[in-house]
C-alpha positions as MATLAB code, in Angstrom:
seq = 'XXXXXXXXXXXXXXXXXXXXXXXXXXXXXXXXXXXXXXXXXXXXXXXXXXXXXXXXXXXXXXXXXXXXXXXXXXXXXXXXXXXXXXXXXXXXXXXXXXXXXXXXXXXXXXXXXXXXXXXXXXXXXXXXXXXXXXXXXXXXXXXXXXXXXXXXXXXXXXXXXXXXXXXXXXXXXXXXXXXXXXXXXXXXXXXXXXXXXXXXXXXXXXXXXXXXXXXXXXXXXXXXXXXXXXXXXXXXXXXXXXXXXXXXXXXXXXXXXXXXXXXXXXXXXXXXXXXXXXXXXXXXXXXXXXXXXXXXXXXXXXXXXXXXXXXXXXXXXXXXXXXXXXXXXXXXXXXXXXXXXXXXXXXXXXXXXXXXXXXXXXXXXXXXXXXXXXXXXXXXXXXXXXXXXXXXXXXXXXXXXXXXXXXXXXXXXXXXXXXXXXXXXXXXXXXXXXXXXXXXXXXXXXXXXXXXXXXXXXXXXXXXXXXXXXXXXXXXXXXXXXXXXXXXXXXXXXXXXXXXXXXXXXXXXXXXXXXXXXXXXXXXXXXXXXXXXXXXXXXXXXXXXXXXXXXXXXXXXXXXXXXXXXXXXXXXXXXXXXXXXXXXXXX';
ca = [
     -15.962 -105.605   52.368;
     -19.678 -105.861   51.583;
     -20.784 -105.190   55.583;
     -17.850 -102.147   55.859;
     -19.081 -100.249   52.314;
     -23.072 -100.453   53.719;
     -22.029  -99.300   56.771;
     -20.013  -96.628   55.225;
     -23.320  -95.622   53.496;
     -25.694  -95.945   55.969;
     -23.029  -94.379   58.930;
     -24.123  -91.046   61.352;
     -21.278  -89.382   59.373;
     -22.325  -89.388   56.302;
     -26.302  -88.646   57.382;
     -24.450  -85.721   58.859;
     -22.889  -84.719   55.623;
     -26.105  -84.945   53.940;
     -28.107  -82.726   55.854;
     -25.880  -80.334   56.734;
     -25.447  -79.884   52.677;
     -29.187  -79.572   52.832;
     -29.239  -77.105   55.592;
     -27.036  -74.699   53.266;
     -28.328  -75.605   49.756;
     -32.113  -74.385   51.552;
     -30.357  -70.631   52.713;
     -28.794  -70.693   49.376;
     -32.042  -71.245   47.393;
     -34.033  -69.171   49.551;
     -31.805  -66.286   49.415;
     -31.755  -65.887   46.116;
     -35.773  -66.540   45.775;
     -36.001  -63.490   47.586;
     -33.949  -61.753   45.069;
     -34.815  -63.839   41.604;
     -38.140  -64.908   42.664;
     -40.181  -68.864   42.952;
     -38.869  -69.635   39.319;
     -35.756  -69.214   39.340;
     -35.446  -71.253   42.455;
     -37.675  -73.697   40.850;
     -35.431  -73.911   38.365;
     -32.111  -73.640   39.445;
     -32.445  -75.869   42.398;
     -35.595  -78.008   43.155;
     -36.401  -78.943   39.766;
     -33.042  -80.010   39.015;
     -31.443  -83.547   38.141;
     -28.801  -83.270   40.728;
     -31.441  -82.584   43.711;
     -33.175  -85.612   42.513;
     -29.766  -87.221   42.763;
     -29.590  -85.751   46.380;
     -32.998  -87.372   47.472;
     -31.635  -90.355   46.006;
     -28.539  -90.432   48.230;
     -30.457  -88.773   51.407;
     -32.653  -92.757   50.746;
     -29.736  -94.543   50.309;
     -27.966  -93.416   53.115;
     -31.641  -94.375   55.296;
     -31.712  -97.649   53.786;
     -28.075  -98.764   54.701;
     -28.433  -97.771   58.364;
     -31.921  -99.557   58.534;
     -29.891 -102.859   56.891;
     -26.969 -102.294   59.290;
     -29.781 -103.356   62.068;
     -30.396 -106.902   60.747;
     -31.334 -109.273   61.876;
     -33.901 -106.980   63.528;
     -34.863 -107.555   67.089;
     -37.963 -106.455   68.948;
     -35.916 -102.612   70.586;
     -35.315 -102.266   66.555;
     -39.166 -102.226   66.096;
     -39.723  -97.949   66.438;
     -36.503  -96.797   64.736;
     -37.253  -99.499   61.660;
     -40.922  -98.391   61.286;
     -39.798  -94.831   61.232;
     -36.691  -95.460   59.179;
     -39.334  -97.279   56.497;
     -41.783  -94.080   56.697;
     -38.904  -91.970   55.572;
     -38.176  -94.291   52.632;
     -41.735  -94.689   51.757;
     -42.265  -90.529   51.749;
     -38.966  -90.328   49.816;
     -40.443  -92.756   47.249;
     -43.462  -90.652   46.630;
     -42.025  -87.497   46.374;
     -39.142  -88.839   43.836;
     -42.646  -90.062   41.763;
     -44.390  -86.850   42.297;
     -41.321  -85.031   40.682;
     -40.506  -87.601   37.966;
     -44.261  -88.250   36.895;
     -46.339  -85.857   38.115;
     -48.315  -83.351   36.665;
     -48.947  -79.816   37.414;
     -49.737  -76.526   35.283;
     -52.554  -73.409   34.936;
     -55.722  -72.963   33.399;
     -57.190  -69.665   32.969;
     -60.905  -69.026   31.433;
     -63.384  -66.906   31.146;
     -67.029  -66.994   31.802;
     -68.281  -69.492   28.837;
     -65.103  -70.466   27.747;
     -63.810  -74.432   27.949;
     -59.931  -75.748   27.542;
     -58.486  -79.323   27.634;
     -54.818  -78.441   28.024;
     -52.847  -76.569   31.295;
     -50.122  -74.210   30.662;
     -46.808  -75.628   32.764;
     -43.119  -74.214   33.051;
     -41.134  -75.082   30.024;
     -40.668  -73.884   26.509;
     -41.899  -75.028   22.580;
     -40.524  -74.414   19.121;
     -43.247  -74.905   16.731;
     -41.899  -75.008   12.486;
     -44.229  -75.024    9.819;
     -43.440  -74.966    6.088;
     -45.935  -75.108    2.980;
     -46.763  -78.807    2.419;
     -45.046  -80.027    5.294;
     -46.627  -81.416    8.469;
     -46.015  -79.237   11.488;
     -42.892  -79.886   14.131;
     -42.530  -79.030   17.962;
     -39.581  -79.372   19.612;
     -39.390  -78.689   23.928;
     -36.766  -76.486   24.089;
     -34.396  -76.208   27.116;
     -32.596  -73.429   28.518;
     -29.054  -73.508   26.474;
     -25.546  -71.765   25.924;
     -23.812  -73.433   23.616;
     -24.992  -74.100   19.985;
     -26.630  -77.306   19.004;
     -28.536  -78.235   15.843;
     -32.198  -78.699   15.911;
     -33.924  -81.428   14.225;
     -36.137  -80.903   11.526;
     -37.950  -83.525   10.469;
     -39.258  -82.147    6.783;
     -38.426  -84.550    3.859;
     -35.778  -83.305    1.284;
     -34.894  -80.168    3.364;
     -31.723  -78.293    1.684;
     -31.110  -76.185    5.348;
     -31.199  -77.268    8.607;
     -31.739  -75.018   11.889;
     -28.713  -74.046   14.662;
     -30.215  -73.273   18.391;
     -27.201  -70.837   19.555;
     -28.847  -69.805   23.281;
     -31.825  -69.239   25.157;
     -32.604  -66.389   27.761;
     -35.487  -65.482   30.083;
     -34.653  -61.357   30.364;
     -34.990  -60.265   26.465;
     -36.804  -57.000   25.811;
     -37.395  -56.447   22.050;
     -36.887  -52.754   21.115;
     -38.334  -51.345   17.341;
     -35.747  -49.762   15.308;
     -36.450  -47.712   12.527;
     -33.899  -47.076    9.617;
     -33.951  -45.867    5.563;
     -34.774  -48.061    3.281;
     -33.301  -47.712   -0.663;
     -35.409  -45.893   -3.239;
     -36.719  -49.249   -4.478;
     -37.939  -49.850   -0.538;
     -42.356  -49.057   -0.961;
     -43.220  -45.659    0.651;
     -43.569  -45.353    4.235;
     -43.011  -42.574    6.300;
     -41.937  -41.954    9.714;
     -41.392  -39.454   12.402;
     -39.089  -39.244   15.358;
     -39.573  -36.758   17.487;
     -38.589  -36.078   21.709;
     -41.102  -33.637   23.833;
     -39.772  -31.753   26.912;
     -41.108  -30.146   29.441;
     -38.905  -29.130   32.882;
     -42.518  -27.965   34.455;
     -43.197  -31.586   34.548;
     -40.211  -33.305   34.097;
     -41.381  -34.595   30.758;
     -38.212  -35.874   28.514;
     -39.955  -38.576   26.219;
     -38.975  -39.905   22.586;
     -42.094  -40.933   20.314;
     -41.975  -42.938   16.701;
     -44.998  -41.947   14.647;
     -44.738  -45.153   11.356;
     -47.585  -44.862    8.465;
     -47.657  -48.482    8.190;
     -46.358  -50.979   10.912;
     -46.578  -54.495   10.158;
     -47.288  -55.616   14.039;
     -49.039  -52.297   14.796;
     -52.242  -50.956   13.353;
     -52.165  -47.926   15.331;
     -48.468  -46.551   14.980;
     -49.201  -43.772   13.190;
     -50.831  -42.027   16.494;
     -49.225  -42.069   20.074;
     -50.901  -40.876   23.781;
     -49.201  -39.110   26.462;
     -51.295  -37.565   29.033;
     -54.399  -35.675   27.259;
     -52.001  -35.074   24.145;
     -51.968  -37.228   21.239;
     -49.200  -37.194   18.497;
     -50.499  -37.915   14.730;
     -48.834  -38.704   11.518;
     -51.131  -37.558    8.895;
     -49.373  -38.213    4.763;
     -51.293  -36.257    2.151;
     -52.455  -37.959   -1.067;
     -51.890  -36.392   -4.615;
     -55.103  -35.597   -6.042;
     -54.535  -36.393   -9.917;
     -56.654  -38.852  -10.105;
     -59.767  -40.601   -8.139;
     -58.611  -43.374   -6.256;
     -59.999  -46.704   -6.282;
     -59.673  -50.408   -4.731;
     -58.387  -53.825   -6.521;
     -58.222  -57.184   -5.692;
     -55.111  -58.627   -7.907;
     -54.491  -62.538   -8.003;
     -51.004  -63.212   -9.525;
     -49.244  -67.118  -10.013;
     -45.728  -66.388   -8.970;
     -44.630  -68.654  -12.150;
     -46.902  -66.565  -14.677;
     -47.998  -63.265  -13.367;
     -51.175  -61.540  -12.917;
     -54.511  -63.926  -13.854;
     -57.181  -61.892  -12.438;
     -58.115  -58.252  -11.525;
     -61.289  -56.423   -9.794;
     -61.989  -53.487   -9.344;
     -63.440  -53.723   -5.796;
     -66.650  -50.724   -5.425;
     -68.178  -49.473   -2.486;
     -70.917  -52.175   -3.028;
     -68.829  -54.884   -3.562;
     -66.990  -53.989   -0.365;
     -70.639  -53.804    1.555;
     -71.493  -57.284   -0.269;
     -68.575  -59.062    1.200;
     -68.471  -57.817    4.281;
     -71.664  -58.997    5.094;
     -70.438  -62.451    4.107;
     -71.945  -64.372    1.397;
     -70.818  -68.118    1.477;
     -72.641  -69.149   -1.748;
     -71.278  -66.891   -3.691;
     -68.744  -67.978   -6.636;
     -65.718  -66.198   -8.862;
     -63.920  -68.404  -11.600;
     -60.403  -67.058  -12.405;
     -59.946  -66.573  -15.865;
     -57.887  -69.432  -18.133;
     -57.463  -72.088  -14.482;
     -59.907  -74.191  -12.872;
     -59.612  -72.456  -10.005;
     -62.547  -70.991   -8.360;
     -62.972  -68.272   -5.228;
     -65.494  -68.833   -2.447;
     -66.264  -67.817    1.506;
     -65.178  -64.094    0.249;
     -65.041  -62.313    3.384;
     -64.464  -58.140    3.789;
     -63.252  -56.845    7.325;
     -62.782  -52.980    7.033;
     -61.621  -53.045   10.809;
     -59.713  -56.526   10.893;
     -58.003  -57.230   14.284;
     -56.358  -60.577   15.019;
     -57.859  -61.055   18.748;
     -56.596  -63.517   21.467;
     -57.454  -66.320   20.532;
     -55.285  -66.157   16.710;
     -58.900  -65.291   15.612;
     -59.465  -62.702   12.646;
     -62.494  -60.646   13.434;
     -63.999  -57.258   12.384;
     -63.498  -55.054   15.838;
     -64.279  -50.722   14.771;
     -64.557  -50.235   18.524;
     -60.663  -50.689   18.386;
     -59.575  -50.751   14.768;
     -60.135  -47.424   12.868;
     -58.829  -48.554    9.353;
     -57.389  -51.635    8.665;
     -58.927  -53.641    5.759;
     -58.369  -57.334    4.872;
     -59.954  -60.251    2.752;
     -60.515  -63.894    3.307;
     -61.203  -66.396    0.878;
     -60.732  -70.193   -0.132;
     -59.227  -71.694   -3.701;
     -60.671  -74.687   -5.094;
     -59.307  -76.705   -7.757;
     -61.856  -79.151  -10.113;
     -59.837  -82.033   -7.689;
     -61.375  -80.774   -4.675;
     -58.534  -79.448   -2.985;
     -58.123  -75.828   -1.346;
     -56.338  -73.552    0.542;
     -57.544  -70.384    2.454;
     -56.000  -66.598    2.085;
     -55.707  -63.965    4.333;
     -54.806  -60.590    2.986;
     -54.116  -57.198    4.593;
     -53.910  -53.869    2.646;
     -52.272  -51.531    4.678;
     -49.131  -54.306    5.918;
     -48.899  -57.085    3.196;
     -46.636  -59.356    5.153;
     -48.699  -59.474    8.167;
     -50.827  -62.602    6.976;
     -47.708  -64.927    6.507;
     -46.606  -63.675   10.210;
     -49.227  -65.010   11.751;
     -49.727  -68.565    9.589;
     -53.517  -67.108    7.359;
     -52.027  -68.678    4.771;
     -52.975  -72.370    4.597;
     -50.621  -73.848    1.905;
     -49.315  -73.137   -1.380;
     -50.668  -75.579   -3.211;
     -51.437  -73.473   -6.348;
     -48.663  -71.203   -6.616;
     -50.750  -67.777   -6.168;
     -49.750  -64.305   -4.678;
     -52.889  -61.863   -3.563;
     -52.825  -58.258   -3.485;
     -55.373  -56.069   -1.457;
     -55.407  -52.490   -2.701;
     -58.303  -50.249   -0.973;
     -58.260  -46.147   -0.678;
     -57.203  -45.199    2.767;
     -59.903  -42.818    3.774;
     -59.390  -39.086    4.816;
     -60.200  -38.781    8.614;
     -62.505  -35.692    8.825;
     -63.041  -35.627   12.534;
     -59.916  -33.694   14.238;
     -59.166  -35.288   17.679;
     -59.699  -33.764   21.295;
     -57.024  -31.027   21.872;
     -54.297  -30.771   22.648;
     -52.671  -32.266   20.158;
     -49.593  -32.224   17.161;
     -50.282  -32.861   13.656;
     -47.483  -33.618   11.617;
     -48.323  -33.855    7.976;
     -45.815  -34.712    4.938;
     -46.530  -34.389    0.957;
     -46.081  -36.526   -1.363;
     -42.500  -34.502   -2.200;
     -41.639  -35.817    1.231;
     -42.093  -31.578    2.847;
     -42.791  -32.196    6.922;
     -45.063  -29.353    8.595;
     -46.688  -29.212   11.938;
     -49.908  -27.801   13.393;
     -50.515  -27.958   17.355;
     -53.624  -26.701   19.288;
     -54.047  -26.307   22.562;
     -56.887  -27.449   24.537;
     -57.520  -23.537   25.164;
     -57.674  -23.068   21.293;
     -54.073  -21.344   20.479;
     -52.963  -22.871   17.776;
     -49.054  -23.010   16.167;
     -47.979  -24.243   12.756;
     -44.949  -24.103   10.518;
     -42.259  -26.402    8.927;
     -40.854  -29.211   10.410;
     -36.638  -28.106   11.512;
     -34.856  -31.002   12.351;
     -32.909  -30.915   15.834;
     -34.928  -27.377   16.290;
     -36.845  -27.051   19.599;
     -40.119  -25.911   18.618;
     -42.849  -24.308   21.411;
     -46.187  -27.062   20.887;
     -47.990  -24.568   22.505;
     -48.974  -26.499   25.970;
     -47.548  -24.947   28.537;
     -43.763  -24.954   28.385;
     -43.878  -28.224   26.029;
     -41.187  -28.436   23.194;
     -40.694  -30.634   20.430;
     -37.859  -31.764   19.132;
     -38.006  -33.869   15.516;
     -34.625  -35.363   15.467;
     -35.500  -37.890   12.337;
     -37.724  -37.930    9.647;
     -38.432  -41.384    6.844;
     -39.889  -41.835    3.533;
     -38.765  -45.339    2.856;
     -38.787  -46.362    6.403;
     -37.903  -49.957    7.467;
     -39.327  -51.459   10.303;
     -37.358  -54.119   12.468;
     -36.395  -55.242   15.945;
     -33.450  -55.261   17.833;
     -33.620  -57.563   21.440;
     -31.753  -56.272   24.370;
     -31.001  -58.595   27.058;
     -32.162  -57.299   30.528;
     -31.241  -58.504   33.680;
     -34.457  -57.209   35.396;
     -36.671  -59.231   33.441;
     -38.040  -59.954   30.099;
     -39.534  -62.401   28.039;
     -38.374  -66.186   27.238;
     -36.340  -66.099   24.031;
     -34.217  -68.336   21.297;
     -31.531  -67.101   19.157;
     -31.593  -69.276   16.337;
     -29.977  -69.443   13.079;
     -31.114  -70.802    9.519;
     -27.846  -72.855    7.445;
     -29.048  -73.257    3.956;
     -26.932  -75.922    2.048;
     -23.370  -74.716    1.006;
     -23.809  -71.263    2.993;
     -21.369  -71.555    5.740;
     -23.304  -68.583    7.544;
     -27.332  -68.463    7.868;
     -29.775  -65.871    8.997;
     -29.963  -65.528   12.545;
     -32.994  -64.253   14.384;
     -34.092  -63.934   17.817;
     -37.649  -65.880   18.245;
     -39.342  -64.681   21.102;
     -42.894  -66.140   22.699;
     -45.577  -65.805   21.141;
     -43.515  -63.699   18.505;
     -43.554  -65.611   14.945;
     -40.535  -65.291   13.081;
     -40.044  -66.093    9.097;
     -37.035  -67.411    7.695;
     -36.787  -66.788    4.012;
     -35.665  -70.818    2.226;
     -35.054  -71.978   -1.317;
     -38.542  -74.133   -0.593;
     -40.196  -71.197    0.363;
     -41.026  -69.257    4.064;
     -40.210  -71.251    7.440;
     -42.054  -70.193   10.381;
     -40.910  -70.548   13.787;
     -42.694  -69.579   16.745;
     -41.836  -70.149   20.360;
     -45.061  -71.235   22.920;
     -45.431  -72.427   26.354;
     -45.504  -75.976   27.266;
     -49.064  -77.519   27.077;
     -50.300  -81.060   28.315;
     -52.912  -82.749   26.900;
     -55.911  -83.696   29.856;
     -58.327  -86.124   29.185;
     -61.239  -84.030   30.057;
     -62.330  -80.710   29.066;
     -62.862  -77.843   31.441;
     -65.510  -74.928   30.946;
     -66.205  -71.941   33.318;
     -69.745  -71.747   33.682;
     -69.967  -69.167   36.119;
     -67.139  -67.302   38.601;
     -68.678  -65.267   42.004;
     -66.551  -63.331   44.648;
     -67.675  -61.801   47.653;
     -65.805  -58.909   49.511;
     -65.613  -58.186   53.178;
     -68.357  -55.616   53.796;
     -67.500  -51.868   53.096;
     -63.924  -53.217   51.035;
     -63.216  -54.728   47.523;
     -61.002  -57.332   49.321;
     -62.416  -61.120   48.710;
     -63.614  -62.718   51.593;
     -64.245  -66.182   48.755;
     -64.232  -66.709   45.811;
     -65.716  -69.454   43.798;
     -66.574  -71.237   40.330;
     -69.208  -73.614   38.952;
     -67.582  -75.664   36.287;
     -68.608  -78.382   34.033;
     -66.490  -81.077   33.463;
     -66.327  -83.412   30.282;
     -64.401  -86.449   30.608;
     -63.352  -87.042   26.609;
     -62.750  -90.472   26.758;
     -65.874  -91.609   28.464;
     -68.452  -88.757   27.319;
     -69.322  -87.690   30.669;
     -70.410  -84.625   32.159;
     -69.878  -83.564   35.838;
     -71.086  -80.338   37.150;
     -69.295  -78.900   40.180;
     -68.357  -75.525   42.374;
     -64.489  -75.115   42.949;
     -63.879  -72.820   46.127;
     -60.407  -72.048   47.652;
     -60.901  -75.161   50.173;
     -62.359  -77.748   48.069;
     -60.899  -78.600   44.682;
     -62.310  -81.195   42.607;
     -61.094  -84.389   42.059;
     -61.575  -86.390   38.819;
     -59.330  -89.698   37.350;
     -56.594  -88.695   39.084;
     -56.083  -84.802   38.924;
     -56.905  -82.424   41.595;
     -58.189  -79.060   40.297;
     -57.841  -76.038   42.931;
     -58.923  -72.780   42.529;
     -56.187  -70.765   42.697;
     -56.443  -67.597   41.319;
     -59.261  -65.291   39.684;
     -59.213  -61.784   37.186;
     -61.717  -59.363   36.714;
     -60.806  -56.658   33.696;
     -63.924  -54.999   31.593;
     -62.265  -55.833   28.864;
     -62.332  -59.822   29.318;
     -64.750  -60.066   31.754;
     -64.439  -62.386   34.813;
     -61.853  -65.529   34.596;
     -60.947  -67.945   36.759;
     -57.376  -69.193   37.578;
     -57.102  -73.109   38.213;
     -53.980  -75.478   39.211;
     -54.460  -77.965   37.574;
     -51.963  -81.110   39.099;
     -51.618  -84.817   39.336;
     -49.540  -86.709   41.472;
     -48.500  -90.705   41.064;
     -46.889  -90.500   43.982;
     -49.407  -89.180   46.801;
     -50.474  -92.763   47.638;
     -46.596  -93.323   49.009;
     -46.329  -89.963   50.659;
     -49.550  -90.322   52.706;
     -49.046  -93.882   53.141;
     -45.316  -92.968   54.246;
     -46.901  -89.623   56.535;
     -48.947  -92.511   58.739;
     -46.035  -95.156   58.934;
     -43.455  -92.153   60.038;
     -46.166  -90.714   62.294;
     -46.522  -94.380   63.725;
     -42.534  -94.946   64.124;
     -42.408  -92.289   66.023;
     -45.236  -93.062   68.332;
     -43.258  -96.232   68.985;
     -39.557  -94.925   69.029;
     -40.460  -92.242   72.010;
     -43.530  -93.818   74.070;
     -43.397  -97.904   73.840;
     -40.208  -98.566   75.719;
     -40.223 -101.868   74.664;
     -39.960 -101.409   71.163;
     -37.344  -98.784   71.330;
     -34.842  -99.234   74.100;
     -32.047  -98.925   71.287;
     -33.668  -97.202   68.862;
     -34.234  -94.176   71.140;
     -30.090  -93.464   71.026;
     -29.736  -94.465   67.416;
     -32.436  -92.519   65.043;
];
C-alpha cells in the first residue's frame, strides 16, 4: 500500500498533471499582467498560498519518483543528482518566498532611511493617552472586527472591505445657519473654439487645501475674493479655553508680537492665569505648510496666507504636551496628529486678520467677490485689457470676455460644508479601507472610508480616534544615506548611458560606517541584504533621488547550491553513459 501510494505520487502521470497546470496557470497570469499590470499578478498568483502549495506538490511529486529508484544503482547516478538539484532549487525558492525580504528605498541627496517600503498595507490608531496600534491589513470582502488593544475602550472598530481603485471626489453641500461662514462658488466655463467644458469649486476655507479659494486653467485663473465689513478695526487673539471651565487666558496678538514669535524665541515664558500651567517654544508661521516629511515649516514661496502657532504646556510636575493651531481651518491640526495629548484638558483658538491682497493677478482672469449679505458679483479682464462686470445669475451663461469663453455659476455657499465622497474605479486608484466605528449599545457606527496616507477622525465618548492607513515598512539594521547621485547621457541625448550613487552605510547594531558607489551592475552587499540600484528621479523641486531595491534572501545558498548540482546531473544524465543508461529514458 505504502510502495503503490509513493508511486502514485512520484508517477509520469501525475508530473504530467502538474506541469501542464503550470503551463496554463503561466498564460493565465501573464495575460492578465498585460492587462492589470506586475501587481496584480504578484498578487493574485505568485504571491499566493496556494502557488506555494503548488511548489510544494511539484517537490513532492520529484521526491517520490527519486524514492521509487531505491536502492539506487550506479545508471541511477545522473537522473538522482539531477532529481536532487531540482529539490534543492525548490527548497530555496520556497525560503526565498516564505522568509525573504524585499522592498524600495527612495532618497534624496543628503537624506538617510533605515526602513524599505514593500507591498502590503498598515492601519495605524492613536487615541489621547493611549499607546499607538498598527495592524497589517489584508485585502478583504467580508466584515471582520479589528482589534484594538486600548484599555477600557467603550467601541470597538468593524473592517467591512478593502479596494485598490478608490478615487476620492470633494463634495460641497449647505451647512445650517449655526454651520461658521464659509463661502463657495461653483461655476462651469465653455468654450466650443477650444473644446473647453470644465467645472471649477472656488471654497474660502478648505481644511486639506490652503489654496482653494483660486483655481488655474491655461493663462486664466479663477478667484474667490469675500469682502470684510468695515465697522470696526480688526485685530488678532490667541484664546486658551479648558473644555471643563471655559476661557482662562486671552491676548491680543500685535504686529510685534507676531514678528517676535515668528522669529522663535525658546526662552521665552507665559503663565496662564489661576493654573500652574505655563507656555513655552511659542512659534509664529504666517505661511505654515505641512511638507513631506509630516514636518510644519514656514514656506511663502508656496503658501500666501496661512497662519499657525506652536507651543508646549508645562505643568509644576514636569509634564507637557505640544499644540499646533491653524487660523484659517481649525480642525486641520487634529487631522494630521500636532496635537500631542490631552493631558490638561485645553482647547486653543488662533484668530489673526486675513489680509487684503492688493496686487491683482496676471490677466486674464475672473473675480468673483461676495458681501457680507451673501450678494455674488463678477469682474473679468482680459489679457488685452477689456474688462466685464456685473451680478452673479445663477444657471446664466455669462461672456468672461476671452474669446468665446462663458461662465456658467450653477451654485453658490455661505455655510458651505466640505467632505468627500470615494468612487470606486476600475482603472485605478488608491489603496483604501472602509471601516466602521460601533460605540457601546449603538447597533450602527460611523463609517468612513480611510484612504493612504489620508487620516481619518472618528468622533468617541473618550475623545477623537485617528486612523490612518500607510504602506508596509521593515525595520533594517543599518541606515542608508545618499551622499551623492551622478548620471551620464549618451552624447547629444538626455537618455542615461549610467547612472550611479555614493552611499554611506551605518550598520546600527555594530556602529560602523561603510562608504560605497552603487551602479546598475554592482549592488552592495552588507549582513545579508543586497542593495541594487534600481531606479533614479530628477524634479527641481526635490532635487536628485535615488531609487534602491533593497532585498534579502535566506534561501539563495540552496538555489545556487541547487543551480550547480542540477547543472552537474545533467552533465551526467546526457554525456557519462555509464551513469545514465536508465536514467536517460526516465527523467
Amino acid at each position: 500500500m505504502y510502495t503503490r501510494f509513493l508511486k502514485l505520487l512520484g508517477s509520469l502521470k501525475f508530473a504530467i498533471v502538474l506541469i501542464a497546470s503550470l503551463v496554463v496557470l503561466l498564460i493565465i497570469s501573464t495575460s492578465l499582467e498585460s492587462a492589470w499590470g506586475t501587481s496584480f499578478a504578484q498578487k493574485t498568483f505568485y504571491q499566493n498560498r496556494w502557488f506555494d502549495l503548488f511548489l510544494s506538490l511539484l517537490w513532492i511529486n520529484i521526491f517520490c519518483s527519486t524514492l521509487t529508484r531505491y536502492p539506487f544503482k550506479k545508471h541511477h547516478t545522473g537522473s538522482v543528482v539531477t532529481h536532487v538539484g531540482i529539490l534543492i532549487l525548490l527548497v530555496g525558492a520556497l525560503l526565498a518566498r516564505l522568509l525573504g525580504v524585499e522592498g524600495q528605498m527612495m532618497l534624496t541627496e543628503g537624506e538617510h532611511k533605515h526602513t524599505i517600503q514593500q507591498d502590503g498595507y498598515v492601519l495605524n490608531i492613536a487615541s489621547p493617552g493611549q499607546p499607538p496600534v498598527t495592524i497589517a491589513l489584508k485585502n478583504k470582502k467580508n466584515s471582520e472586527p479589528i482589534p484594538v488593544p486600548f484599555k477600557d475602550t467603550q467601541f470597538h472598530l468593524l473592517l467591512h472591505r478593502t479596494s485598490e481603485y478608490l478615487t476620492p471626489t470633494q463634495v460641497i453641500s449647505e451647512g445650517t445657519a449655526q454651520t461658521s461662514t464659509n463661502h463657495a462658488i461653483q461655476v462651469t466655463l465653455h468654450s466650443d473654439t477650444v473644446g473647453l467644458d470644465q467645472t471649477f469649486s472656488l471654497i474660502e476655507k478648505d481644511p486639506e487645501n490652503p489654496q482653494s479659494a483660486t483655481a488655474s486653467i491655461g493663462p486664466a485663473t479663477l478667484i474667490l475674493k469675500v469682502t470684510q465689513e468695515p465697522s470696526h478695526p480688526p485685530s488678532s487673539w490667541l484664546r486658551i479655553s479648558k473644555k471643563s471651565k471655559g476661557e482662562l487666558f486671552s491676548m491680543e496678538l500685535t504686529p510685534e508680537v507676531l514678528a517676535r514669535w515668528q522669529k522663535g524665541i525658546p526662552e521665552e515664558k507665559m503663565i496662564i492665569p489661576s493654573t500652574e500651567l505655563t507656555l513655552t517654544n511659542i512659534r509664529y508661521l504666517p505661511n505654515a505648510k505641512v511638507n513631506e516629511k509630516n514636518e510644519l515649516v514656514n514656506a511663502p514661496e508656496d503658501i500666501y496666507f496661512n497662519p499657525a502657532i506652536e507651543f508646549e504646556v508645562h505643568d509644576s510636575q514636569g509634564h507637557r504636551e505640544r499644540h499646533t493651531k491653524f487660523a484659517l481651518f481649525p480642525d486641520f491640526d487634529s487631522l494630521h496628529g500636532k496635537t500631542s495629548g490631552n493631558l490638561f484638558d485645553l482647547s486653543v483658538a488662533l484668530e489673526i486678520t486675513i489680509p487684503e491682497s492688493t496686487q491683482e493677478p496676471q490677466p486674464p482672469y475672473l473675480i468673483f467677490s461676495v458681501s457680507p449679505q451673501s450678494a455674488w458679483t463678477y469682474r473679468s479682464l482680459s489679457s488685452k485689457g477689456s474688462s466685464v462686470q456685473g451680478a452673479v445669475s445663477l444657471n446664466s451663461p455669462t461672456l468672461a470676455g476671452w474669446m468665446d469663453i462663458t461662465f456658467t455659476v450653477t451654485q453658490t455657499y455661505s455655510h458651505a460644508v466640505i467632505s468627500k465622497q470615494v468612487v470606486e474605479n476600475s482603472q485605478g486608484g488608491a489603496f483604501g479601507a472602509e471601516i466602521s466605528l460601533i460605540q457601546e449599545g449603538n447597533a450602527v457606527g460611523q463609517k468612513q472610508w480611510v484612504l493612504l496616507n489620508q487620516p481619518v477622525l472618528f468622533e468617541t465618548k473618550q475623545g477623537p480616534l485617528q486612523l490612518a492607513l500607510t504602506s508596509k515598512d521593515i525595520m533594517l539594521p543599518f541606515l542608508l544615506q545618499l551622499a551623492d547621485f551622478r548620471k551620464v547621457d549618451y552624447p547629444g541625448t538626455q537618455n542615461p548611458s549610467s547612472f550611479e550613487s555614493d552611499v554611506l552605510l551605518y550598520d546600527i547594531k555594530e556602529k560602523t560606517t561603510i562608504q560605497k558607489t552603487i551602479s546598475m551592475n554592482h549592488p552592495l552587499d552588507y549582513a545579508g541584504f543586497r542593495i541594487f540600484q534600481s531606479s533614479y528621479i530628477q524634479d527641481p523641486s526635490v532635487g536628485e533621488a535615488s531609487v534602491f531595491t533593497i532585498a534579502k534572501n535566506p534561501g539563495i545558498t540552496f538555489i545556487y547550491s541547487g543551480a550547480i548540482i542540477l547543472f552537474t546531473g545533467v552533465i551526467l544524465l546526457f554525456y557519462i553513459k555509464p551513469l545514465s543508461r536508465e536514467g536517460s529514458n526516465n527523467v
